[in-house]
C-alpha positions as CSV (number, residue, x, y, z in Angstrom):
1,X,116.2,112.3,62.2
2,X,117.0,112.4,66.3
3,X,113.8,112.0,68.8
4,X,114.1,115.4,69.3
5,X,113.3,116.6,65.9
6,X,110.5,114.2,65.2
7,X,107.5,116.0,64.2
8,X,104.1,115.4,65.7
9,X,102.6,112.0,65.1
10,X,99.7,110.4,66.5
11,X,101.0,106.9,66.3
12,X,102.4,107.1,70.5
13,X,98.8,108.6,71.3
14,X,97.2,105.5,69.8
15,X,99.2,103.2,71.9
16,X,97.4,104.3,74.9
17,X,93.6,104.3,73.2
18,X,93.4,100.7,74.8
19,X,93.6,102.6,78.4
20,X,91.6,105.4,77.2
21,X,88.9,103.5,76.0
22,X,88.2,101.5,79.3
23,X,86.9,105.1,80.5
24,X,85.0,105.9,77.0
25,X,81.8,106.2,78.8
26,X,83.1,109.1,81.3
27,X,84.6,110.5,78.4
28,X,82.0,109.9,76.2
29,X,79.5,112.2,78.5
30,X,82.2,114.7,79.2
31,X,82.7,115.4,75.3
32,X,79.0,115.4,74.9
33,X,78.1,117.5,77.5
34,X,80.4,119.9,76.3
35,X,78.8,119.3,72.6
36,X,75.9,120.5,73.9
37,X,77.6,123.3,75.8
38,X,79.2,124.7,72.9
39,X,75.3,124.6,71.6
40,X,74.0,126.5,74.2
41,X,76.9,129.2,74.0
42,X,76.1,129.3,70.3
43,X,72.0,130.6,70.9
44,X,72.5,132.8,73.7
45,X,74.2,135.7,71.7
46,X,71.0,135.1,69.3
47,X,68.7,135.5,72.2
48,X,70.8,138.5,73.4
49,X,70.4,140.1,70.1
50,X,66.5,139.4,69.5
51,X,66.4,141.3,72.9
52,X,68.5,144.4,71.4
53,X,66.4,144.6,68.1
54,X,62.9,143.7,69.8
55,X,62.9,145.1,73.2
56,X,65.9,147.4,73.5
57,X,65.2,149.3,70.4
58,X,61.7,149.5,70.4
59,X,61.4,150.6,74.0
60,X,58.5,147.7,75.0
61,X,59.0,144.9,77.2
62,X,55.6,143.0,75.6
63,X,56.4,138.9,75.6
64,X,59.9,139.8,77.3
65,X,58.1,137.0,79.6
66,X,58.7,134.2,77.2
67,X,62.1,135.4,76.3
68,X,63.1,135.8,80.0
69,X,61.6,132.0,80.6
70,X,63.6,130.8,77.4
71,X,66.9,132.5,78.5
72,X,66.6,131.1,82.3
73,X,65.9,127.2,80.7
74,X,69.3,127.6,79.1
75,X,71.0,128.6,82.3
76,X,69.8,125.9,84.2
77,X,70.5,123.8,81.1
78,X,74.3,125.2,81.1
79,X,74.1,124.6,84.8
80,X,73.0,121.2,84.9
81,X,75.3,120.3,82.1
82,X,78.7,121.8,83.7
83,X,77.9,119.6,87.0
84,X,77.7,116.5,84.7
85,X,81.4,117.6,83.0
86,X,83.2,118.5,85.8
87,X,82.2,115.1,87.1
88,X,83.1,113.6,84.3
89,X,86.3,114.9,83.8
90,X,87.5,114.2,87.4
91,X,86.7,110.6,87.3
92,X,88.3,110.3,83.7
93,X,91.7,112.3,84.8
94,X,91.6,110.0,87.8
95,X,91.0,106.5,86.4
96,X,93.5,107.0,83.5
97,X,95.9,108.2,85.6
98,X,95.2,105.1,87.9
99,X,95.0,102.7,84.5
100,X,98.6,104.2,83.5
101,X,100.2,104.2,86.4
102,X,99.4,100.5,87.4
103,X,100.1,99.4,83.0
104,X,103.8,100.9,83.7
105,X,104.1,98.9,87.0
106,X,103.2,95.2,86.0
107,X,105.0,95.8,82.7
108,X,107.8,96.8,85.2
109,X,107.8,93.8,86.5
110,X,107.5,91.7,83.3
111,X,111.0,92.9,82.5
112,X,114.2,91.5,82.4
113,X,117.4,92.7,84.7
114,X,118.9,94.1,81.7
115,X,116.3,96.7,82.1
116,X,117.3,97.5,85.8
117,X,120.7,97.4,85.1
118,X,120.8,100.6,82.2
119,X,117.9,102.4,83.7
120,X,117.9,105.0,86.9
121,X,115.3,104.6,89.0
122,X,114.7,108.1,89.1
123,X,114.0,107.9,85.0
124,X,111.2,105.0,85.4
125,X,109.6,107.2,88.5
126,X,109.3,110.3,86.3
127,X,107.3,108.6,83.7
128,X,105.5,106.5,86.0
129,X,104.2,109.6,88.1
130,X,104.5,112.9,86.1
131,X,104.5,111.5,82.9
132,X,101.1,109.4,83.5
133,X,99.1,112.6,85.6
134,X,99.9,114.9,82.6
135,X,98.7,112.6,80.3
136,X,94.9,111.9,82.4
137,X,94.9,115.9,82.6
138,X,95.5,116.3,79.0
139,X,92.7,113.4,78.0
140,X,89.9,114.6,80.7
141,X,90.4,118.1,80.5
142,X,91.8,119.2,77.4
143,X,90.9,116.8,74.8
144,X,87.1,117.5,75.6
145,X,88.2,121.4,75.5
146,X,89.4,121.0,72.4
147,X,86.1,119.1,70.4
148,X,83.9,121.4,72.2
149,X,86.0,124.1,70.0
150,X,85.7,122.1,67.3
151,X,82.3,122.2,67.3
152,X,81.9,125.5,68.7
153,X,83.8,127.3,65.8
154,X,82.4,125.7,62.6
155,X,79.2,126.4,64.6
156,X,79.6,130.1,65.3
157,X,80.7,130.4,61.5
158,X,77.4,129.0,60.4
159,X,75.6,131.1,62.3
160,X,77.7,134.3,61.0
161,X,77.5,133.7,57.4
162,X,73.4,132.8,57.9
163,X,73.1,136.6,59.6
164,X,75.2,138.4,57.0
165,X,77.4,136.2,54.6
166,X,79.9,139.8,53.5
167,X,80.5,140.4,57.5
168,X,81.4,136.8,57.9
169,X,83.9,136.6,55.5
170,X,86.2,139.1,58.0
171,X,86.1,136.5,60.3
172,X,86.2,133.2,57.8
173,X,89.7,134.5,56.7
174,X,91.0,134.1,60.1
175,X,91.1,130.1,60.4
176,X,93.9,129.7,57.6
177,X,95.9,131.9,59.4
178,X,95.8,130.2,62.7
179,X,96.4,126.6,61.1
180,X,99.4,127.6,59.5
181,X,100.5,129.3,62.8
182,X,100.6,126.2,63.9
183,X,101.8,124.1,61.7
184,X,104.8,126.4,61.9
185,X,105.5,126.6,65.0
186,X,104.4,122.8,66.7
187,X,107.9,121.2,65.4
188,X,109.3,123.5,67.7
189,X,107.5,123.4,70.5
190,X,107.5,119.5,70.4
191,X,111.9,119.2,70.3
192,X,111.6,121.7,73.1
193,X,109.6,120.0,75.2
194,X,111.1,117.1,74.5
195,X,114.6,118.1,76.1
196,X,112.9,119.6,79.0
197,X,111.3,115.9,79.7
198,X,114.6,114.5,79.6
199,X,116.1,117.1,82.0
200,X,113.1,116.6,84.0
201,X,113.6,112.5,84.1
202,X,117.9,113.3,85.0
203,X,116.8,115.8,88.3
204,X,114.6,113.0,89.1
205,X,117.1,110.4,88.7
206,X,119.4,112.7,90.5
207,X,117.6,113.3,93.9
208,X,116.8,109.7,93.4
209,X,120.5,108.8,93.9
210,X,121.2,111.5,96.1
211,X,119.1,110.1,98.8
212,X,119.8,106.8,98.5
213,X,123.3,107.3,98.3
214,X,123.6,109.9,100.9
215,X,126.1,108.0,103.2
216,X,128.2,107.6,100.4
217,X,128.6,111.1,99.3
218,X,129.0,111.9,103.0
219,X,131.7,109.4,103.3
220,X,133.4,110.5,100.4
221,X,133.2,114.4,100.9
222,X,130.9,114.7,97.8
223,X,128.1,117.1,98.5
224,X,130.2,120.1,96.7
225,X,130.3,117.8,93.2
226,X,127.1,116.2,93.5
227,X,125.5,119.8,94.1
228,X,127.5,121.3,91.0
229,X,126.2,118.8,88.9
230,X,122.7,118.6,90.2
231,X,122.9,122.4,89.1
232,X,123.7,121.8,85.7
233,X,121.0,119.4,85.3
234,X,118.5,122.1,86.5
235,X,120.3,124.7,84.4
236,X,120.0,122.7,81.5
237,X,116.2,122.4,82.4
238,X,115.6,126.1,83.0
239,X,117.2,126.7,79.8
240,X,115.0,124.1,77.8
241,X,111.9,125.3,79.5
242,X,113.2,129.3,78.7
243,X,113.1,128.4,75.3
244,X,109.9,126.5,75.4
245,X,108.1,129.4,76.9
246,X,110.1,131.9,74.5
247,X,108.4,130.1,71.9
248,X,105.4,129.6,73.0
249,X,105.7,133.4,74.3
250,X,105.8,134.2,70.3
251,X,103.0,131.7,69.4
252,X,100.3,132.9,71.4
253,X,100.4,136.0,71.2
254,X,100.4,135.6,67.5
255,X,97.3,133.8,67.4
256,X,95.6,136.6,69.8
257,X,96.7,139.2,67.3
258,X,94.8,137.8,64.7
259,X,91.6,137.4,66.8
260,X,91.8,141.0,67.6
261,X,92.1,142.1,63.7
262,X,89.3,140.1,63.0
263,X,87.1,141.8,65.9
264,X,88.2,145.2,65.0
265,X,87.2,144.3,61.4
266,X,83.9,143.1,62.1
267,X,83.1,146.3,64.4
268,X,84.1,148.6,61.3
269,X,82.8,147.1,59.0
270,X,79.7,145.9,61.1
271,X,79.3,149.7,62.4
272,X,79.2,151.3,58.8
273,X,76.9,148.7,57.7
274,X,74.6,150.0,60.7
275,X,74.9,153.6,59.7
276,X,73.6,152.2,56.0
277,X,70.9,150.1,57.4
278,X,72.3,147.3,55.9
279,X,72.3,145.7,59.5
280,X,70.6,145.6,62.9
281,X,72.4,146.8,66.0
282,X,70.9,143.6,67.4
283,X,72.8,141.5,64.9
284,X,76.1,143.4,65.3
285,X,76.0,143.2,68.9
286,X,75.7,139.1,68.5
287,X,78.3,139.1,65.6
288,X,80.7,141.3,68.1
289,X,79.7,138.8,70.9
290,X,80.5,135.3,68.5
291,X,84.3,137.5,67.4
292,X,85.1,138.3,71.2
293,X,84.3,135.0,71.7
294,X,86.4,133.4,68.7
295,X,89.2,136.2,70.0
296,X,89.2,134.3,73.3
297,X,88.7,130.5,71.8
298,X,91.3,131.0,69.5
299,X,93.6,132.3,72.5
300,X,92.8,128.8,74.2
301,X,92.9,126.9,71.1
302,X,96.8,128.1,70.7
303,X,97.1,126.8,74.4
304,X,94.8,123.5,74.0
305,X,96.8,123.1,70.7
306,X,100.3,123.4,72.0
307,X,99.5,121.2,75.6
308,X,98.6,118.7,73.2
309,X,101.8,119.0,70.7
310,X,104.4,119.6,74.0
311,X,102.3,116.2,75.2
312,X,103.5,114.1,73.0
313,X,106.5,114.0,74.9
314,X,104.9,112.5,77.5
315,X,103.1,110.1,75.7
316,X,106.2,108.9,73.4
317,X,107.9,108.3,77.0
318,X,104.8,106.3,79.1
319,X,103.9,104.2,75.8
320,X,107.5,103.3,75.6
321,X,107.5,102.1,78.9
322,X,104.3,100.5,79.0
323,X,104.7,98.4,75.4
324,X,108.7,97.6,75.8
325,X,109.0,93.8,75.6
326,X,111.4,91.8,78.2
327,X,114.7,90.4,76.7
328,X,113.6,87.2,78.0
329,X,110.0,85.9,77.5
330,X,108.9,82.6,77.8
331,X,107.3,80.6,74.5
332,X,103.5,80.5,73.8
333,X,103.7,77.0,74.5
334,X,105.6,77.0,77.7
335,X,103.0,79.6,78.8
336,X,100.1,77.7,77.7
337,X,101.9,74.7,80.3
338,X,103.0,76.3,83.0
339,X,101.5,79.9,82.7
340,X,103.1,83.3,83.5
341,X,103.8,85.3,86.4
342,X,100.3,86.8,87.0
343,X,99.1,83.7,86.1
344,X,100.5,80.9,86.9
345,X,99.4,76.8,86.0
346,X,100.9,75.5,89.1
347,X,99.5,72.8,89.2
348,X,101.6,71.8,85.5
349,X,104.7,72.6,87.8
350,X,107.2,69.4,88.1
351,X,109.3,69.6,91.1
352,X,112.8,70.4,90.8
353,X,115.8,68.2,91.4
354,X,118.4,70.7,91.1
355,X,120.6,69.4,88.7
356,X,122.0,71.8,86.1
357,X,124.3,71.8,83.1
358,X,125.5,74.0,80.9
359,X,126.1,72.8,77.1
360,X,128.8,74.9,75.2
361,X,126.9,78.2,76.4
362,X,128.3,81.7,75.3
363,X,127.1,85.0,76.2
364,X,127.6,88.6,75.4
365,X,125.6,91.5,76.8
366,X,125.2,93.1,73.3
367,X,125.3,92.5,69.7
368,X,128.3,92.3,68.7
369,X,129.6,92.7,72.0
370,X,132.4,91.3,73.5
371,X,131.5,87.5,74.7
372,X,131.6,87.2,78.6
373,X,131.8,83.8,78.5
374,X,133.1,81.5,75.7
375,X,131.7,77.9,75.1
376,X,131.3,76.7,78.8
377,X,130.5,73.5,79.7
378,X,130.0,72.0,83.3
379,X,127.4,69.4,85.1
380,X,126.5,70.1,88.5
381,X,125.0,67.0,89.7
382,X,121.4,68.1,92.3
383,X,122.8,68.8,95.9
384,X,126.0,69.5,94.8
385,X,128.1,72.8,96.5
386,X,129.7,75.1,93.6
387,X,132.0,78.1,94.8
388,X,133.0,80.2,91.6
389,X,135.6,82.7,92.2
390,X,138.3,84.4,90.1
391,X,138.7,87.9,89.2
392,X,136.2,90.5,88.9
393,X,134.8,90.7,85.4
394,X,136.1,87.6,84.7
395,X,132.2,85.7,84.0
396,X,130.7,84.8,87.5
397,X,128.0,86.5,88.1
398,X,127.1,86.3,84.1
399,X,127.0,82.0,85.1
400,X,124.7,82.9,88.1
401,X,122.4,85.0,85.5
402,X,121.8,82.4,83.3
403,X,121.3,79.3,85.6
404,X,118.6,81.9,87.3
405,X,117.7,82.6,83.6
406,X,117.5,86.2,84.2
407,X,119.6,86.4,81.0
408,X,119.4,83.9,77.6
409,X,122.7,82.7,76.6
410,X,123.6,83.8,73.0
411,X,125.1,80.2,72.3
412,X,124.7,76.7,73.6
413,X,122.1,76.1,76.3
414,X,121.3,75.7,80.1
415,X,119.7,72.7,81.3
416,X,118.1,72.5,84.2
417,X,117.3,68.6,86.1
418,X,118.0,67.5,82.2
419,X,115.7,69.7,80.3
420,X,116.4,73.2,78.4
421,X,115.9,76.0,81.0
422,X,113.5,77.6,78.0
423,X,111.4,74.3,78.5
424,X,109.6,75.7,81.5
425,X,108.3,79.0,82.8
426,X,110.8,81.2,84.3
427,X,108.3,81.2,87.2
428,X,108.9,77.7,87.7
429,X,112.5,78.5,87.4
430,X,112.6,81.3,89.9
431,X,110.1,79.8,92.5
432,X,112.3,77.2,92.9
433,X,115.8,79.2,93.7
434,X,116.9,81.0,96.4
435,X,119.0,84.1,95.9
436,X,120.8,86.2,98.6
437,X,122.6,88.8,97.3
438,X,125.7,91.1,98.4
439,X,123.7,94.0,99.3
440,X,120.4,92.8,99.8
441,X,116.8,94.0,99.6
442,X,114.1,94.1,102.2
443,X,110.5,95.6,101.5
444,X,108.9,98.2,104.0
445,X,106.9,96.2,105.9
446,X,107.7,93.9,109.3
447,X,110.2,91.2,109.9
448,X,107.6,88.5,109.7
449,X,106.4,90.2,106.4
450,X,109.8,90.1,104.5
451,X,110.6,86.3,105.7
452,X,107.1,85.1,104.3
453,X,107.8,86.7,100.7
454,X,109.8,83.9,100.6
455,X,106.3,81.7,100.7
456,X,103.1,83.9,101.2
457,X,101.2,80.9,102.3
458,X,103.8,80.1,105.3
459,X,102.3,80.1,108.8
460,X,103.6,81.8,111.1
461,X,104.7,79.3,113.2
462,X,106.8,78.1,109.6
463,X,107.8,82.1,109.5
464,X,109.7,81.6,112.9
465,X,111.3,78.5,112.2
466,X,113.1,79.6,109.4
467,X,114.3,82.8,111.0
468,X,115.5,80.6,114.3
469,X,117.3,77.8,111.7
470,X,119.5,81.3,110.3
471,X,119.5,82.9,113.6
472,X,117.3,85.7,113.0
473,X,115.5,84.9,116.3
474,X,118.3,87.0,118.0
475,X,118.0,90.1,115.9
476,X,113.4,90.4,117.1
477,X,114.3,89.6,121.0
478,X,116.1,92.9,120.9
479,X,113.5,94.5,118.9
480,X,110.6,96.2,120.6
481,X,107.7,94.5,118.6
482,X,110.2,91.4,117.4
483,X,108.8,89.7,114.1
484,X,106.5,92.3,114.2
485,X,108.6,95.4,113.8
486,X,108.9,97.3,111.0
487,X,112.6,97.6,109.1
488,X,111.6,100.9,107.4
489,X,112.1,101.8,103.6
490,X,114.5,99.0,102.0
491,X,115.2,97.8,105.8
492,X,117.3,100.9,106.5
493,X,116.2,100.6,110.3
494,X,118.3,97.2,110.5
495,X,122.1,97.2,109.7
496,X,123.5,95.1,106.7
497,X,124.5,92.1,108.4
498,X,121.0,91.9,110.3
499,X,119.1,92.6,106.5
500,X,121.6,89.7,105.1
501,X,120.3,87.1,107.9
502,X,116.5,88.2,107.1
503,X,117.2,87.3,103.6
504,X,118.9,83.7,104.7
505,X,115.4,83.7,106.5
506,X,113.9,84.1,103.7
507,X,114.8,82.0,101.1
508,X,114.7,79.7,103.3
509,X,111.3,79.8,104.5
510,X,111.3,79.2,99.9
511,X,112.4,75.6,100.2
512,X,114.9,76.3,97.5
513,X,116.1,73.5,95.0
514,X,119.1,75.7,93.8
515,X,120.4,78.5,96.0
516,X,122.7,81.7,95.1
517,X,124.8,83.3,97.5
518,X,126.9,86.4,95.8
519,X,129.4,86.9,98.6
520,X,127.6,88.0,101.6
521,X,130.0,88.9,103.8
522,X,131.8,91.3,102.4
523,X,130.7,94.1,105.2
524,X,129.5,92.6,107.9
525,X,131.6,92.2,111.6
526,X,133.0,88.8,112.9
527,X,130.4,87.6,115.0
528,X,127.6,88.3,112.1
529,X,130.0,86.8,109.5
530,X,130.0,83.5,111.5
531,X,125.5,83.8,112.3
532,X,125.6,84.3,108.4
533,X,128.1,81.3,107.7
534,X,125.6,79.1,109.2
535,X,123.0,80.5,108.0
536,X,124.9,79.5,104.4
537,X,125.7,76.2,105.9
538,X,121.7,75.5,106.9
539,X,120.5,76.4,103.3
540,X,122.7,74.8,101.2
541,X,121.9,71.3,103.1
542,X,120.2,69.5,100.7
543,X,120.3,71.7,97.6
544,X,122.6,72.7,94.5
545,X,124.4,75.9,95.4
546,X,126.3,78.5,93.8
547,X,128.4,80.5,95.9
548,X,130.4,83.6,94.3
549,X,133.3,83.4,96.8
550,X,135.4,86.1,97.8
551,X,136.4,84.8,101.1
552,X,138.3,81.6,102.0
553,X,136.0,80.3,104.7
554,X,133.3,80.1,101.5
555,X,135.4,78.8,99.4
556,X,136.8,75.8,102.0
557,X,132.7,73.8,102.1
558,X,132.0,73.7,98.3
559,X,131.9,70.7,97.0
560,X,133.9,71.9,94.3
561,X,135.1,75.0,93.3
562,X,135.4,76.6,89.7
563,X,138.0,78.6,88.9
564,X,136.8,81.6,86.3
565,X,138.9,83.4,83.8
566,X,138.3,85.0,80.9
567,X,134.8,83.9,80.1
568,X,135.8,80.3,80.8
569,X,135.9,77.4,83.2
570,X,140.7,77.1,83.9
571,X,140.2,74.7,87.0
572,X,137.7,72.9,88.6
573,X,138.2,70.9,91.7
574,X,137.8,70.4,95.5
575,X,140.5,73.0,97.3
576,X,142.8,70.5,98.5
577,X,142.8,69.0,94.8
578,X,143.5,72.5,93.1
579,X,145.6,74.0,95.9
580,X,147.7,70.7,95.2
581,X,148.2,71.2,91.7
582,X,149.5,74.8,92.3
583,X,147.5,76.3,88.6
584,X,145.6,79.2,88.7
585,X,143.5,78.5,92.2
586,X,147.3,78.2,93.5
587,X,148.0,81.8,92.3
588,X,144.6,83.4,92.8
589,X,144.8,81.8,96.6
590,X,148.6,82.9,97.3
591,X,147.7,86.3,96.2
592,X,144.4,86.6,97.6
593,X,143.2,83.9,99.9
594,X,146.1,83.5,102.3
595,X,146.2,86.4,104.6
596,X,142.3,85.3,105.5
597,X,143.9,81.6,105.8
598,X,146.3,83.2,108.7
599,X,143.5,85.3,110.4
600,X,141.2,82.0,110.5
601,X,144.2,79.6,111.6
């Protein structure tokens, strides 16, 4: 059975009670505050026939005192008690929405790049935000809607079949009916709802990518296609959503059409019985007050009722999110050592050497997928310069990925300074390395701010020698506020080669033991090319790097270079060594390597 014809199930619902119930006490009061609502609603129509049949009827007004101070006491009480829900509710919908929200991010951050790499942005930011403010609607508002029907209606039976048991019976018929409305139609509604979520998640994911890839499309003349299929995406919403409301459109008005049978029963029935003297006005007046009322409850119920069903959506989506697990975890003993991300035993940390090996290690993204890389094995002694280079696809990035453990090798093992990479905390791993990507990444914040994310507990004056050792000192003298200007969202007030040198800044500030560099120079002009070569130069002084090498002038200052192919090591060597034995470094630097060998000659 697909996700979209699941029927309802409270299983997803429960996954969240551990949220919910850090809030029970706000939602305790709310629910019984509207207990004691549905109570009060239940005597008025009482009181309001007693007046009919006592003072109405009889054309006196004697002890209409006490009635009138009885009446006003449950006004106030309905009063008093509405101020204490409302309340109630607000705080509720606003801490579980808070709760929710921050449960999605930290697990966010507990998971592996796999994650980042199949997901849109746009799809995680529709559950984080719409997905979670539905939900701490649904629980503050509706839930307590729905118990205070609950105990409204078995409540307003009672009553009915205590005043006259034959007149009730109009009424009692009615709740069979409605449940099996339901049950009918809630698979329905639930599929429905269910495709307009996942519409709702792709128009996300689509302005998502429109913005931040808005010089692209410009670049590329693609407003026209991006447009056309942005507009199926939101047809294909509107059309889910059509049908949900067609449906519901059906529903409701289904379950008002029995409340208005029921009404027009009791008033015929009620009336003859009048005529008869079988009844009291008094008592037909309450028992039309308690089926108007039912008429509209039962109108709300089919709207509380469907919320919830169309809700599980919603729920299925954040408690998927919340509870997914990371592809690579760390063991309960190696967190009991060295601790976890949010809570780490540092003081367990060794320090690292930087020496890394890999032990006949294979790799494939899936199960059964195609291996990337086929029983490698290679030593990098600590301090040690590695350029990788060789076609694209052919496994270098997926070597990168394991030494930084942001993937598990399916086969064989990585060692890092002697010891299994799975030995030790991926903390420890990562807080020790020094990664500069192609395009990279800065937060919003200032200069200063981005360097010291490298080491929060830098001083400044440590902030400012790192950016000077890389050359970042030139980029804040032409800034207005230098370290302390802001680089906007993602750094998109800075140009690429200036957000490439803050990053050199940066992990340098780190102190890495084992650096990455994946080819940061690919877009950058001449004079920043040779700011960032330095910058290269400066960090790998003293530690084991990887470089993945597009460009000769990379390539030349390794200490050794490894020629990738096909998910395995071909050559390894300095360049002069594998230039000299004219193999597949030979080819790849003929055919790719050369014309950059005549421009830097």
């Amino acid at each position: 059975m697909s996700e979209k014809q699941a029927s309802f199930s409270l299983t997803p619902f429960r996954q969240l009670m551990p949220v919910i119930r850090r809030h029970g006490w706000p939602l305790f009061l709310a629910i019984a505050t509207n207990v004691l609502l549905a109570g009060i609603d239940l005597i008025i129509p009482l009181l309001q026939s007693r007046a009919v049949d006592r003072f109405i009827l009889n054309g006196t007004l004697e002890g209409f005192g006490g009635y009138l101070a009885q009446y006003l006491l449950l006004m106030a009480a309905e009063l008093a008690l509405l101020l204490v829900y409302f309340k109630s509710c607000m705080k509720t919908e606003m801490c579980i929405g808070r709760d929710l929200k921050e449960a999605c991010f930290v697990n966010l951050q507990r998971l592996s790049i796999d994650y980042y790499n199949v997901t849109s942005a746009g799809h995680s930011l529709s559950r984080v935000m719409s997905d979670t403010d539905r939900i701490a609607a649904a629980a503050a508002w509706t839930f307590p809607n729905v118990i205070w029907a609950l105990a409204y209606i078995p409540g307003v039976y009672a009553v009915l079949l205590s005043q006259h048991a034959g007149l009730a019976l109009t009424m009692v018929v009615l709740a069979p009916v409605v449940a099996a409305l339901t049950v009918f139609f809630q698979k329905r509604l639930i599929a429905l709802n269910r495709e307009v979520r996942a519409q709702h998640s792709k128009i996300t994911a689509g302005y998502n990518e429109g913005i931040m890839g808005a010089k692209t499309s410009k670049t590329l003349a693609l407003e026209d296609r991006l447009c056309a299929e942005f507009e199926r995406t939101t047809s294909r919403m509107a059309q889910a959503g059509i049908a949900h409301g067609r449906m519901r459109a059906i529903y409701v008005p289904l379950i008002v059409l029995c409340g208005t049978l029921a009404a027009s029963a009791t008033l015929g029935l009620g009336g003859n019985l009048v005529l008869s003297g079988g009844l009291s006005i008094g008592v037909l007046s309450a028992f039309m007050t308690y089926a108007l009322s039912l008429f509209q409850l039962f109108r709300q119920m089919a709207t509380f009722i469907s919320q919830l069903i169309s809700l599980q959506a919603n729920v299925e989506r954040v408690a998927e999110l919340m509870h997914r697990k990371p592809t690579v975890t760390d063991r309960p003993d190696v967190v009991d050592t060295y601790g976890d991300c949010f809570a780490p035993r540092t003081e367990n940390w060794e320090e690292m050497r930087g020496e890394v090996a890999f032990e006949d290690v294979s790799f494939h993204y899936t199960q059964g997928g195609e291996e990337v890389l086929r029983h490698v094995n290679l030593h990098v002694p600590a301090g040690t310069s590695v350029a990788l280079v060789g076609e694209t696809g052919a496994g270098k990035s997926t070597m990168v990925n394991l030494v930084c453990r942001f993937f598990e090798p399916t086969g064989g093992r990585v060692l890092i300074d002697g010891r299994d990479a799975r030995e030790r905390s991926q903390l420890w791993l990562h807080s020790h390395i020094g990664y500069v990507l192609q395009e990279p990444h800065l937060f919003s914040g200032t200069i200063r701010e981005n360097i010291r994310y490298g080491r929060p507990e830098a001083s400044d004056a440590e902030v400012e020698a790192a950016a000077r050792a890389v050359n970042v000192d030139r980029i804040a003298q032409k800034l207005p506020r230098g370290y302390d200007t802001d680089v906007g969202e993602c750094g998109d007030k800075l140009s690429t080669g200036e957000k490439q040198l803050i990053s050199f800044a940066r992990a340098l500030l780190a102190r890495p033991a084992i650096f990455v560099l994946d080819e940061a120079t690919s877009s950058v002009d001449t004079q920043t090319e040779q700011m960032i070569q330095q910058a290269t130069a400066t960090l790998m002084r003293g530690t084991t790097s990887f470089i993945i090498a597009h460009r000769l002038s990379t390539v030349r200052q390794a200490d050794v270079i490894l020629v990738i192919d096909r998910g395995g090591i071909v050559e390894q060597g300095t360049h002069e060594e594998l230039l000299a034995a004219g193999g597949a470094y030979h080819a790849l630097y003929t055919t790719q390597f050369s014309k950059q060998a005549r421009q830097d000659a």
